[in-house]
N, CA and C of each residue as an Amber inpcrd file, in Angstrom:
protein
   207
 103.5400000  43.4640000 -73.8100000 103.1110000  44.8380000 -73.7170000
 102.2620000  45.2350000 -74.9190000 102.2960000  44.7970000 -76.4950000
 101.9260000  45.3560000 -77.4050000 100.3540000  44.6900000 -77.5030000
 100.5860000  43.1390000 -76.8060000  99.1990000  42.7720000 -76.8040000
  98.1970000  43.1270000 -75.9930000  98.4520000  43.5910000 -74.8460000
  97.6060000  45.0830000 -73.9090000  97.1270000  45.7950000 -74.7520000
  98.3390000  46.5280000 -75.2370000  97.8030000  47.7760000 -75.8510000
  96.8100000  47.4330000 -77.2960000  96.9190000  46.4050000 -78.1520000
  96.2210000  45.8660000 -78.8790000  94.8220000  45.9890000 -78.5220000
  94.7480000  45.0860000 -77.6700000  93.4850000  44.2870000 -76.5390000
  92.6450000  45.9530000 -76.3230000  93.2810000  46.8340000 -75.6560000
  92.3610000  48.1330000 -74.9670000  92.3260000  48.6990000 -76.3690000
  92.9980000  48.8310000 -77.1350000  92.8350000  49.3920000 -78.8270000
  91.4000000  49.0330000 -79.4210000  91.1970000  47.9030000 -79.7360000
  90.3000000  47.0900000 -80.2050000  89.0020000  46.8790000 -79.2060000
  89.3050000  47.3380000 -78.0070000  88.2780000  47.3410000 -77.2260000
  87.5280000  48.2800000 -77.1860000  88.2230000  49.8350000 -77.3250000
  87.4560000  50.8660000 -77.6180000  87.4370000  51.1320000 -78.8710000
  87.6800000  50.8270000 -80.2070000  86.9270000  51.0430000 -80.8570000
  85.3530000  49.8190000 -80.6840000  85.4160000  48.9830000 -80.2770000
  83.9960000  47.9020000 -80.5650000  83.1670000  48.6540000 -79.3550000
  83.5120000  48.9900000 -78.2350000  82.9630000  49.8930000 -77.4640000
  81.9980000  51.4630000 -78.5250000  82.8700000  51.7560000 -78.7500000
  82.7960000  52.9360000 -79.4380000  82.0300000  52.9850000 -80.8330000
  81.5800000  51.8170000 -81.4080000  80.9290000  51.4380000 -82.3340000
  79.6210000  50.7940000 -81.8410000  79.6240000  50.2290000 -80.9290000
  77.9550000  49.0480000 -80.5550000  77.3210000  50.1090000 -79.6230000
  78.2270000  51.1290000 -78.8900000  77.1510000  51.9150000 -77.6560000
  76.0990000  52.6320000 -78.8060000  76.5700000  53.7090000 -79.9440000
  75.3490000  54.0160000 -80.7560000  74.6120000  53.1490000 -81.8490000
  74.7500000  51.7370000 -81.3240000  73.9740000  50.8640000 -82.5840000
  73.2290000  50.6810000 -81.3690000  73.4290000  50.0830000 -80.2280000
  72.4120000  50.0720000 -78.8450000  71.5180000  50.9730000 -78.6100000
  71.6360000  51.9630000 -78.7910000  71.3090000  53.4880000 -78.5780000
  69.8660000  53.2260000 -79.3460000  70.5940000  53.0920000 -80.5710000
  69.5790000  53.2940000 -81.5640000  68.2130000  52.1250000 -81.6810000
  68.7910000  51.2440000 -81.5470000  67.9250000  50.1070000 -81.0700000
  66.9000000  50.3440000 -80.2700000  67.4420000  50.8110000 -78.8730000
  66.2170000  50.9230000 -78.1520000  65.4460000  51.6790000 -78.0150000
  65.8680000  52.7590000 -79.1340000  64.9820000  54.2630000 -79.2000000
  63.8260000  53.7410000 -80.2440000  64.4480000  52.4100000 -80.9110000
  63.6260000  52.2150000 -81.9700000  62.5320000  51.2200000 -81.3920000
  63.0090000  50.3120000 -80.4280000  61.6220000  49.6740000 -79.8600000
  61.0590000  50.2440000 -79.2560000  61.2010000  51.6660000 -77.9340000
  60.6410000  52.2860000 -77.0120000  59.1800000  52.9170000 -78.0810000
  60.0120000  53.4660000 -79.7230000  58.8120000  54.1370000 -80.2270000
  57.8130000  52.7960000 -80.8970000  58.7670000  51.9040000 -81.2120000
  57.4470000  50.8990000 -81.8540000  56.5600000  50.6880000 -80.2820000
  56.9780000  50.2100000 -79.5590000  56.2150000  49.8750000 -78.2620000
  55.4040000  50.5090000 -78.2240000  55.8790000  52.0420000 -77.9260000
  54.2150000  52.9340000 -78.1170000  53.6770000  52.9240000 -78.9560000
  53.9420000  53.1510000 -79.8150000  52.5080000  53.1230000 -81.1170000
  51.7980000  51.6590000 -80.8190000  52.0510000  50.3990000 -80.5350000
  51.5140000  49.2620000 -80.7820000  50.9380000  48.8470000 -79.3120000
  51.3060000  49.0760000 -78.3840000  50.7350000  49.4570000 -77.0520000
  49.8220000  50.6750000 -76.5390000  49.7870000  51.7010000 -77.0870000
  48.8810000  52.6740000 -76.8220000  48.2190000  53.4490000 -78.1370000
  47.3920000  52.3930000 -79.2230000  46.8850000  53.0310000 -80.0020000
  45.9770000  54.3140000 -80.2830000  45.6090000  54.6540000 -79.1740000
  44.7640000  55.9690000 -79.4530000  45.5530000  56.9630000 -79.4570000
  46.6870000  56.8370000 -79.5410000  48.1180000  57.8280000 -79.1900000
  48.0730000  58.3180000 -80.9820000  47.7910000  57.0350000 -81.8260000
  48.1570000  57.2380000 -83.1670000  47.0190000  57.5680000 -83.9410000
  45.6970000  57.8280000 -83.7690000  44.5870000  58.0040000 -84.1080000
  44.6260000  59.8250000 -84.3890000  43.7980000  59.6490000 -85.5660000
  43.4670000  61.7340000 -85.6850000  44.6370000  62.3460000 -86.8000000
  44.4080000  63.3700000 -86.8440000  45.1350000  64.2260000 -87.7520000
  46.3950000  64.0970000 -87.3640000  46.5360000  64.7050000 -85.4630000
  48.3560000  64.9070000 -85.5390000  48.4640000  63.4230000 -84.9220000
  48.6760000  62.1730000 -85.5100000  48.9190000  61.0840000 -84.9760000
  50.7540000  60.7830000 -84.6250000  51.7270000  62.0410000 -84.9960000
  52.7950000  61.8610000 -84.5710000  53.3160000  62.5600000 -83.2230000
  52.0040000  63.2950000 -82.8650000  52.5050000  64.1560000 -81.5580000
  52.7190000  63.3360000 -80.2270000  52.1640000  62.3850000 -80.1490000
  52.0230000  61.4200000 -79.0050000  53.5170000  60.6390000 -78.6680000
  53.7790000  60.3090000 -80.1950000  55.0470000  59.9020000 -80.2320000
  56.2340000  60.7370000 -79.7950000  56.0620000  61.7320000 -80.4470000
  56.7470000  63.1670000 -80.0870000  57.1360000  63.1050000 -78.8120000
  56.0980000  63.5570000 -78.1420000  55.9240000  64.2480000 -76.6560000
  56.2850000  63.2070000 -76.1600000  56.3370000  61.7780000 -76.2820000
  56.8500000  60.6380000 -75.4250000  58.4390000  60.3250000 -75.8870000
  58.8760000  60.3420000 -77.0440000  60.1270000  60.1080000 -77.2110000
  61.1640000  61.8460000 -76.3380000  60.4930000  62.5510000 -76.4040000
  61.0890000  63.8420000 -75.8740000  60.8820000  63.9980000 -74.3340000
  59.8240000  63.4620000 -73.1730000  59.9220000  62.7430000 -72.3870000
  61.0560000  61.8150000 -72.2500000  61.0540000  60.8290000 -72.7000000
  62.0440000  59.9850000 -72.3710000  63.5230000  60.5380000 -72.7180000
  64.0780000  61.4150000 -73.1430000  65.0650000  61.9610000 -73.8080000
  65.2170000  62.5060000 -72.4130000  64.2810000  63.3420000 -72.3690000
  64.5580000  64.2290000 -70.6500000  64.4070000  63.6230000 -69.3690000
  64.0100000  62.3050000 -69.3340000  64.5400000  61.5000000 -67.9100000
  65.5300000  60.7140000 -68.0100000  65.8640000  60.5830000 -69.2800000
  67.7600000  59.9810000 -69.0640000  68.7530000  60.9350000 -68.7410000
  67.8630000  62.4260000 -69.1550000  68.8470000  63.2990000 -69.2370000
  69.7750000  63.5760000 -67.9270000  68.2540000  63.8300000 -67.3780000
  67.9240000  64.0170000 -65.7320000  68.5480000  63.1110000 -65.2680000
  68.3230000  61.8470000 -65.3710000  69.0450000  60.5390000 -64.6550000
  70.6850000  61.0050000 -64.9170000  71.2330000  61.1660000 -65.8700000
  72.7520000  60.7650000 -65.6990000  73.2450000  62.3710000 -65.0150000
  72.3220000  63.4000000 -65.2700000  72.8940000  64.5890000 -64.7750000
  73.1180000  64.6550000 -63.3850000  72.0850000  63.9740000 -62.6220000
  71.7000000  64.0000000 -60.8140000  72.2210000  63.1900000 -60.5710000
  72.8720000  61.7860000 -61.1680000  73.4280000  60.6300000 -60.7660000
  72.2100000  59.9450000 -60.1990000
């Protein structure tokens, strides 16, 4: 019995620790991707708005996705 409860113990914390290192990861390639895939995005004075408006996009179709199922 104690090694169950061990086992699901230890499971959610490593759960509970790698979902926001994942998270973060792929927020971090989605923005390298754009800048290095769509350079005229980064060109000009406001060269962070592109990024902006696309990371805040994508923020709002996951949103959408898990809200509507």
């Amino acid at each position: 019995m104690t090694a169950f409860f061990c086992y699901d113990y230890m499971n959610g914390m490593v759960v509970g620790i790698l979902l926001p290192l994942v998270g973060t990861a792929l927020g971090a390639a989605c923005v390298f991707l754009m800048k290095k895939s769509i350079p005229e995005t980064q060109a000009g004075v406001h060269s962070n708005m592109g990024t902006i408006g696309f990371s805040l996009g994508f923020a709002l179709m996951m949103t959408l996705d898990v809200l509507l199922g």
